[in-house]
C-alpha positions in Angstrom: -5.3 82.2 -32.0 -6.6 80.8 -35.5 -7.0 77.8 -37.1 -7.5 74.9 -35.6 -7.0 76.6 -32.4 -9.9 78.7 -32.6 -12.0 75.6 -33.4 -10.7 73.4 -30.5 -11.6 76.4 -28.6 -15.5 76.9 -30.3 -15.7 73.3 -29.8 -14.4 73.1 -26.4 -17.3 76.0 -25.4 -19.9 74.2 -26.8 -19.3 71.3 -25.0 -19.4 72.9 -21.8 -15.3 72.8 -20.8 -15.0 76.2 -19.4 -10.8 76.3 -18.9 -9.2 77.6 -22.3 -6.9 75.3 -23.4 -4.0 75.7 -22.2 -0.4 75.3 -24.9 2.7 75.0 -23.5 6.0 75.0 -25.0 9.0 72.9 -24.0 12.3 73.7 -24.3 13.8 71.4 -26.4 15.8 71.5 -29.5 12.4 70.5 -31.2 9.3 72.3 -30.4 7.2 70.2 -28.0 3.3 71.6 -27.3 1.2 70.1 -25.1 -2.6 71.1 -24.6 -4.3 70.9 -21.2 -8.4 70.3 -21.7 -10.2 70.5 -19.0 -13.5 68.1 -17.7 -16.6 69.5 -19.2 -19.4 70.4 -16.7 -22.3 69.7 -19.3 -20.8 65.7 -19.8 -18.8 65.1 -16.5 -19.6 61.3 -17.3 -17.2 61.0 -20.2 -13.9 62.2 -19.4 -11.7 63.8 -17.1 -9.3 66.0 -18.0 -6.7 65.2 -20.0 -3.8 66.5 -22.5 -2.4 66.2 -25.5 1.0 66.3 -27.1 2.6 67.5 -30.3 6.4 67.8 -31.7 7.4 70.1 -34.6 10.3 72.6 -35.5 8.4 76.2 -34.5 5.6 76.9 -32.0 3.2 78.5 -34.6 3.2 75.5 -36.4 3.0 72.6 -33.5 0.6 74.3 -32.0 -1.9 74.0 -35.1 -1.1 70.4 -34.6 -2.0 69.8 -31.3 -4.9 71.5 -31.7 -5.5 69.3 -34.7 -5.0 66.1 -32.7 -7.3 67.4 -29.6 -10.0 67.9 -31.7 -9.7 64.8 -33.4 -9.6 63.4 -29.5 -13.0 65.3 -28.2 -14.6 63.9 -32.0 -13.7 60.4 -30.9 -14.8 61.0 -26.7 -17.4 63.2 -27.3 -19.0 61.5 -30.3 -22.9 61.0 -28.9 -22.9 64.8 -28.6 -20.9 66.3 -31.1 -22.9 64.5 -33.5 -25.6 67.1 -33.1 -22.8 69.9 -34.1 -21.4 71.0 -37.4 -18.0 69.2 -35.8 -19.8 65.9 -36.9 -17.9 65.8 -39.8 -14.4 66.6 -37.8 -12.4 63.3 -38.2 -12.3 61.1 -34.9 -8.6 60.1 -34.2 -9.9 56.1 -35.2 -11.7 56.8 -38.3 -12.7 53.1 -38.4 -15.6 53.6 -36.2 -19.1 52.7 -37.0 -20.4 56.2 -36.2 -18.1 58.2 -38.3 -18.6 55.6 -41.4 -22.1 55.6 -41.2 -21.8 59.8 -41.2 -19.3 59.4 -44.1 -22.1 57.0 -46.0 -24.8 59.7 -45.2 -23.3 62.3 -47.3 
């Protein structure tokens, strides 16, 4: 695991989700990922678990993606506390937000 992977993964720790993330590959003619995150026991009041999606042509690519996209998913749900982390400057999936403009402004 690298990349974004092992970031989604760091992240994921830090924010008290104890399941790995969990990829798993479609069969398809097109490589379909999906990532399985788990409810975080230190926030249980901001999510359940959830999953994300990604289509691409190999695994070892899609799966940098979906890892990509989840993170930019926990920026977005997770913003209050990630703010504290050096994932603060992670983009959230809606990058329109008053919190990550005013971050963006403070730099």
């Amino acid at each position: 695991m690298e990349g974004f992977s092992r970031i989604l993964h760091a992240t994921l720790q830090k924010l008290g989700v104890k399941d790995c993330p969990e990829y798993e590959e479609h069969g398809t003619e097109r490589c379909e990922v999906t990532v399985y995150i788990g409810k975080s026991e230190e926030f249980p009041d901001l999510t359940e678990a959830w999953s994300v999606t990604a289509s691409g042509f190999s695994f070892i690519d899609t799966y940098q993606v979906v890892a990509r996209k989840a993170l930019q998913y926990l920026c977005q749900i997770y913003e209050e506390p990630i703010a504290r982390t050096h994932m603060r400057f992670f983009p959230p999936l809606e990058n329109n937000r008053w919190a990550w403009r005013a971050r963006m402004e403070a730099l």
